[in-house]
C-alpha positions as CSV (number, residue, x, y, z in Angstrom):
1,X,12.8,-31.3,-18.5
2,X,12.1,-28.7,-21.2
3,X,12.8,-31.2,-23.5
4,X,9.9,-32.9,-22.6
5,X,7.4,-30.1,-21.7
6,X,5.8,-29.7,-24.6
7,X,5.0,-33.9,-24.8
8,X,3.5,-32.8,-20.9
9,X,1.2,-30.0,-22.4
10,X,0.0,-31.9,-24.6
11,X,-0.6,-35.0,-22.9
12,X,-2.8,-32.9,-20.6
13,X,-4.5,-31.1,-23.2
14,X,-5.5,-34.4,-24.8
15,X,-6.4,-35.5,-21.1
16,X,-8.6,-32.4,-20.4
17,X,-10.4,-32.7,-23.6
18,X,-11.0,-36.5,-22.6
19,X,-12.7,-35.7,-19.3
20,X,-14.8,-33.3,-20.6
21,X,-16.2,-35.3,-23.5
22,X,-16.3,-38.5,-22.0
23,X,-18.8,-37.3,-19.6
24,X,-21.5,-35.5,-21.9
25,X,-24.4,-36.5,-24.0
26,X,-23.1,-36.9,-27.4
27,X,-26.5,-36.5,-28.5
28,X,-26.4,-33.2,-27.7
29,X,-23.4,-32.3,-29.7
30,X,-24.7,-34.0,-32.7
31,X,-27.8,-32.3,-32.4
32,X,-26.2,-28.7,-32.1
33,X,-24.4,-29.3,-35.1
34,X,-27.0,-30.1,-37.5
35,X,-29.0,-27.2,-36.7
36,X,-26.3,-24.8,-36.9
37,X,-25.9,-21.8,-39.4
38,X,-22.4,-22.0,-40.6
39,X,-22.3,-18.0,-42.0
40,X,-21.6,-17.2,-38.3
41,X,-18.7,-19.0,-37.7
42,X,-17.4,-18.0,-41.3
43,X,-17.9,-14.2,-40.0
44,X,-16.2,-15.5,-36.8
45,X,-13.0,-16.1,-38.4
46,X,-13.0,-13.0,-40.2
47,X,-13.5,-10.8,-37.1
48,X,-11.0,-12.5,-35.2
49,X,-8.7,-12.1,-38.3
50,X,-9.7,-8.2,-37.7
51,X,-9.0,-8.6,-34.0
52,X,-5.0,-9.8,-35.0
53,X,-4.9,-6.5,-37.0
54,X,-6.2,-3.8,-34.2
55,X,-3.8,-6.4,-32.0
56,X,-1.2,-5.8,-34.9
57,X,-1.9,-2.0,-34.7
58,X,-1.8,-1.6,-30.7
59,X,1.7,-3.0,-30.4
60,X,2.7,-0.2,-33.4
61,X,1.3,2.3,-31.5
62,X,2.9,1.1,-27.8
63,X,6.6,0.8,-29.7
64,X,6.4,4.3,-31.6
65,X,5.6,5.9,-28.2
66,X,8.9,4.8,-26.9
67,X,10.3,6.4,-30.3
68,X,11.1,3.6,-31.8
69,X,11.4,4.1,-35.6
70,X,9.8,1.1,-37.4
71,X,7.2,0.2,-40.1
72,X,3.8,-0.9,-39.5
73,X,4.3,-3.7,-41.8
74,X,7.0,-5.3,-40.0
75,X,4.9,-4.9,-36.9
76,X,1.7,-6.8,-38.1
77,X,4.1,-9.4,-39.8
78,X,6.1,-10.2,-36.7
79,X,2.1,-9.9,-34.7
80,X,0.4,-12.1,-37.3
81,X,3.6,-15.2,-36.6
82,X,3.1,-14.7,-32.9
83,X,-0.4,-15.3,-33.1
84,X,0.2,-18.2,-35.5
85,X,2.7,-19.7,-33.2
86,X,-0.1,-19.7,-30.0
87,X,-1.6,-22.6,-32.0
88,X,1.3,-24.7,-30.6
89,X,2.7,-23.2,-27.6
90,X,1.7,-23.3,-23.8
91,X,-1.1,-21.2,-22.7
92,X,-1.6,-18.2,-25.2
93,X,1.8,-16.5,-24.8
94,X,3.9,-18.6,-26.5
95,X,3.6,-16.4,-29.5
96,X,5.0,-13.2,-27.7
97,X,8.4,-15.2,-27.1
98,X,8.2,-15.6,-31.0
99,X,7.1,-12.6,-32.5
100,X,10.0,-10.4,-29.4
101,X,12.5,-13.2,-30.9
102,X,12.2,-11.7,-34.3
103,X,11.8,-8.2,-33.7
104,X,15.0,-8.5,-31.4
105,X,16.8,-10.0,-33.5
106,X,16.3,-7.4,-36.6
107,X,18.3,-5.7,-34.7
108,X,15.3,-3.4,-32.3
109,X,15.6,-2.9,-29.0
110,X,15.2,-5.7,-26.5
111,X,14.3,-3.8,-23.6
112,X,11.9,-1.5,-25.4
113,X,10.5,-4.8,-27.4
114,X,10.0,-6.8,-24.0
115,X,8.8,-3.9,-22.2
116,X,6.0,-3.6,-25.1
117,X,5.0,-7.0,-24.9
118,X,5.1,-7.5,-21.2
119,X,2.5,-4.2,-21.1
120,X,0.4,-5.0,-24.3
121,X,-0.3,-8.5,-22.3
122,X,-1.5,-6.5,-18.7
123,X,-3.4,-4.1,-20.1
124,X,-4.8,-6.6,-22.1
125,X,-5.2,-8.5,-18.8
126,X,-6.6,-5.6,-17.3
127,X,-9.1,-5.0,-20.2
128,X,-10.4,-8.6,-19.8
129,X,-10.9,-7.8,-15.9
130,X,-13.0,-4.8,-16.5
131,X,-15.1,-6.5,-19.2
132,X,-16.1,-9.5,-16.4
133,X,-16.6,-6.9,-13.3
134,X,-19.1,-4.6,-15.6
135,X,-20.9,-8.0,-17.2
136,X,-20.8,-9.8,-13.7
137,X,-22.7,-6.0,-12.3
138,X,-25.3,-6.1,-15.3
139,X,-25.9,-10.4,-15.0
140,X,-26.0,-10.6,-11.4
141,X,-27.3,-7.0,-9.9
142,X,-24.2,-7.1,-7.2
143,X,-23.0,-3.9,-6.0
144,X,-20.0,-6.3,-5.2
145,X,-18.9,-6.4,-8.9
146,X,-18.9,-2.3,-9.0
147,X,-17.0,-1.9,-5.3
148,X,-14.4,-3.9,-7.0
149,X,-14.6,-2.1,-10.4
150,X,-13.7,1.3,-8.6
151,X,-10.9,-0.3,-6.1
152,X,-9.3,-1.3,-9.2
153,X,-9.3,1.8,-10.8
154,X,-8.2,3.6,-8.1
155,X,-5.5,1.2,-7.5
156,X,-4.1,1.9,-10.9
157,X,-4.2,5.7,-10.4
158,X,-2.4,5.5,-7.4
159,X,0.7,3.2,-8.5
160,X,0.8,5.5,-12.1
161,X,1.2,8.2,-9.8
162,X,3.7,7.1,-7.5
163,X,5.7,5.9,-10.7
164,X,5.5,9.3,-12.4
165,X,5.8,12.1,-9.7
166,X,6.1,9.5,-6.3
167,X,8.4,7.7,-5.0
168,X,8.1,4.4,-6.4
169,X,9.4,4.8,-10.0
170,X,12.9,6.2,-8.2
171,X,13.2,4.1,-5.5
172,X,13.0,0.6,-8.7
173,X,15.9,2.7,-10.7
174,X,17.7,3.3,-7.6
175,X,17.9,-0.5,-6.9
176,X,18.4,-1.7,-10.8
177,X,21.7,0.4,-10.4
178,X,22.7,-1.6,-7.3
179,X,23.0,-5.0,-10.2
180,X,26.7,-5.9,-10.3
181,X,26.6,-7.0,-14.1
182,X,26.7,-3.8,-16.3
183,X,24.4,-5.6,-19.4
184,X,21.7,-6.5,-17.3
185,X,21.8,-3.1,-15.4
186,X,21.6,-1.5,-18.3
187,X,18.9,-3.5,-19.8
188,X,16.9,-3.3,-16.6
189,X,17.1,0.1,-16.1
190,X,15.7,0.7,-19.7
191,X,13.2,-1.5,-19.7
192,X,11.7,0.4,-16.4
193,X,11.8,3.2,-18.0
194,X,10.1,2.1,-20.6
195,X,6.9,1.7,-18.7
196,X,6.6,5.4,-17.6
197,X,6.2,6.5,-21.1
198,X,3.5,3.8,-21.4
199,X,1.6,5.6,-18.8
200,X,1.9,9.1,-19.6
201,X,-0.5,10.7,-21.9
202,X,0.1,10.9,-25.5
203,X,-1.6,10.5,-28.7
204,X,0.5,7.3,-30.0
205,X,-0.9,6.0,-25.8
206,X,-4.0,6.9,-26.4
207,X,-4.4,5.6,-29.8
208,X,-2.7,1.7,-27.8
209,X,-5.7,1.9,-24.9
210,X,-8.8,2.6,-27.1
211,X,-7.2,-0.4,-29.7
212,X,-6.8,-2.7,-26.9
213,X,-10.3,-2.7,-25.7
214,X,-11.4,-2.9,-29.3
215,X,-9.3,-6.0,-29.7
216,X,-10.2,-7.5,-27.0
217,X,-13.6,-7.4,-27.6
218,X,-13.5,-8.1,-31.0
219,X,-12.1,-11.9,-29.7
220,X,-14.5,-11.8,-27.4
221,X,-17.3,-11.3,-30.0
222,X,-16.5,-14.4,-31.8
223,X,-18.6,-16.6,-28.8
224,X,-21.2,-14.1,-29.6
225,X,-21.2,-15.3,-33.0
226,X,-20.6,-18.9,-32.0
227,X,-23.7,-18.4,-29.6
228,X,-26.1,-17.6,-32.2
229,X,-25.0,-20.0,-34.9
230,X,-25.6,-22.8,-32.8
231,X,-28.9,-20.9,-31.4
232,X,-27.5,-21.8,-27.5
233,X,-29.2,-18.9,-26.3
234,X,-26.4,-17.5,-24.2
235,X,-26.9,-13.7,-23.6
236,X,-24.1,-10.9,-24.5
237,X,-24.0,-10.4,-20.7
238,X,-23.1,-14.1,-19.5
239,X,-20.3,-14.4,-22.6
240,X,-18.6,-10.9,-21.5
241,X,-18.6,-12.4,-18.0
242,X,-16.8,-15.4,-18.2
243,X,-15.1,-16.0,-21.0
244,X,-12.7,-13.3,-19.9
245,X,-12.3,-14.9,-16.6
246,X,-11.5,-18.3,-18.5
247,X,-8.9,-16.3,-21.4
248,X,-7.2,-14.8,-18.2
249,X,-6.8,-18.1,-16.9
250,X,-6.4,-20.3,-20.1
251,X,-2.9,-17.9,-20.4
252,X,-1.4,-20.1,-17.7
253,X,1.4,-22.4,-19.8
254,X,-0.9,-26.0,-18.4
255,X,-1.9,-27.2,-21.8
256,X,-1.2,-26.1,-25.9
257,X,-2.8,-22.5,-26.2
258,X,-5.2,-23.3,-23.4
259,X,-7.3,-25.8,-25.3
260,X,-9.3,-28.4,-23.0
261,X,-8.0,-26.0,-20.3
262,X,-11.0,-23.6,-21.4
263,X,-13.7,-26.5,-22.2
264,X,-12.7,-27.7,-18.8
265,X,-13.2,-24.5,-17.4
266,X,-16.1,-24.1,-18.8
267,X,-18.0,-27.1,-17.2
268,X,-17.8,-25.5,-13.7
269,X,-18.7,-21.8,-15.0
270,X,-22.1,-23.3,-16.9
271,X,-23.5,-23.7,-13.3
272,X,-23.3,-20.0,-12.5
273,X,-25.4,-19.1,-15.8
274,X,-27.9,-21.7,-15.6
275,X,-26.9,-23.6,-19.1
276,X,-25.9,-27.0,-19.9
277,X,-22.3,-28.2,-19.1
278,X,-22.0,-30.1,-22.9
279,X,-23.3,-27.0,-24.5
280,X,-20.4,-24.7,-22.5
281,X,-17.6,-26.9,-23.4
282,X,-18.4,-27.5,-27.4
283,X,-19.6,-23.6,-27.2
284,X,-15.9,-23.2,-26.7
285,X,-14.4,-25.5,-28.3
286,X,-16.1,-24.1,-31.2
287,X,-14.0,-20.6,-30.6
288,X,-11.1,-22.6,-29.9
289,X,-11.7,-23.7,-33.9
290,X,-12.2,-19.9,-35.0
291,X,-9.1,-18.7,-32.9
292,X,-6.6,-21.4,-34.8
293,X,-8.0,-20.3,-38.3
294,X,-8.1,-17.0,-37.7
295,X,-4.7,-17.2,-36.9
296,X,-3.6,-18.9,-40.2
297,X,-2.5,-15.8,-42.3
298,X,0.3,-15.8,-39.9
299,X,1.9,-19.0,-41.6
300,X,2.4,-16.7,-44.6
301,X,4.4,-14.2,-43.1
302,X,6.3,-17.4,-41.3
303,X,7.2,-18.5,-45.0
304,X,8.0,-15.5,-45.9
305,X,10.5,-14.8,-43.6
306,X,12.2,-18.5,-43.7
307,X,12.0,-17.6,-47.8
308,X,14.1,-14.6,-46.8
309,X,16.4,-16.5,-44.6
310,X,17.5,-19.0,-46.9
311,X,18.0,-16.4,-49.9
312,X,20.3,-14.6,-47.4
313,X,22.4,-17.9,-46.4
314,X,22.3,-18.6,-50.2
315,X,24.0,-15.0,-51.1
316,X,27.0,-15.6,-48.5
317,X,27.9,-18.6,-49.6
């Protein structure tokens, strides 16, 4: 079956991208794109390009608070071919299997390396979340949007505490060392401890959080800039409300990096802010454009590193 599930994925991205273009007013689409100003989308791939770098930086700062001695340059390289490879994979984490695949297997540590990953991608999660409650508060005036806001902070202060000083954070190590095979156990209980250094205060911690919300609204932004060159008129507030709803959701391995996923997405979510279905869905598949280019400078480093490879086989034999 895995053989097969990338022909599946993109099958039904090809599918998705069908219904949602078969059914609009091609007029519309033509229209939009002779009246646009290209300079935005050229400064769109640019600050999504800048987005990969904070991105890059983040994970530096999340593995050197687990001590892990390494260079910022391998970090951003191995980043950069993640990002690259979420052109092609399912949903948008594809790339992390990558970029943890290469990092492991220079030798790094594979609990510390998952653990990274695995916590770069919540937060990031969680980031996304917090953007969409706050925007949904400002859009729609519902003290709904806030009560949930402040559940869901408290929520994460009670589980950090029961990890650091409760019971919680014990009572997970306590069961990893119940696992009969000794590699596993080992790796497990590693890799849970991992995560309470990722939630204790420290500068290199500190430095990960206020990257990640940069980041992600950096890749936000790029609908911003989307927005304005084809003059749709959609507000900061409406594009910081759902389109982290729909990049929380696109993350789910249904199509190839979420694309027709999103337009599709997209159709039912132009009801809730008043605007035209065929201007939502070419809105982002226009960002679905940016993201791909702006993940381009990662076929260098994937070069690169095959270059490397093959001078290495070359030397041994």
């Amino acid at each position: 079956m895995k053989k097969y599930s990338l022909y599946i994925r993109l099958a039904l991205t090809v599918i998705l991208l069908y219904l949602v273009y078969s059914t609009i007013d091609k007029k519309v689409l033509v229209t939009s794109i002779q009246n646009s100003r290209g300079i935005y989308l050229v400064i769109g791939v640019f600050v999504f390009i800048l987005s990969n770098i904070t991105g890059g930086l983040q994970w530096f700062f999340l593995l050197r608070s687990q001590k892990l001695r390494i260079k910022l340059s391998r970090v951003m390289r191995f980043y950069l071919l993640g990002a690259f490879f979420n052109n092609f994979m399912p949903g948008n984490i594809g790339g992390d299997v990558v970029k943890s695949f290469k990092m492991i297997k220079e030798k790094s540590n594979a609990e510390i390396v998952i653990s990274s990953i695995v916590w770069d991608r919540v937060v990031s999660f969680i980031i996304l979340y917090f953007f969409s409650l706050v925007s949904g508060f400002i859009l729609f005036g519902r003290l709904l949007f806030l009560y949930l806001l402040g559940f869901s902070i408290l929520l994460m202060f009670v589980l950090s505490r029961f990890i650091l000083k409760g019971r919680l954070g014990a009572s997970l190590l306590k069961w990893v060392k119940k696992i009969p095979h000794n590699n596993i156990r080992t790796f497990a209980h590693d890799f849970l401890k991992s995560f309470k250094k990722y939630i204790m205060a420290s500068k290199g911690i500190i430095y990960f959080y206020c990257l990640s919300c940069l980041t992600q609204f950096l890749k936000i932004f790029i609908q911003v800039l989307v927005s304005l060159s084809f003059n749709y008129g959609i507000s900061l507030t409406e594009i910081y409300f759902f389109i982290p709803i729909i990049g929380i959701v696109s993350a789910l391995p249904v199509s190839i990096n979420g694309i027709g996923f999103r337009e599709f997405l997209g159709k039912y979510f132009s009801m809730l802010i008043n605007k035209n279905a065929a201007i939502i869905s070419f809105f982002l598949s226009v960002g679905n454009i940016i993201i791909m280019l702006g993940n381009l400078p990662g076929v260098v480093f994937m070069l690169r590193i095959k270059k490397i490879t093959n001078r290495a086989k070359s030397e041994r034999t």
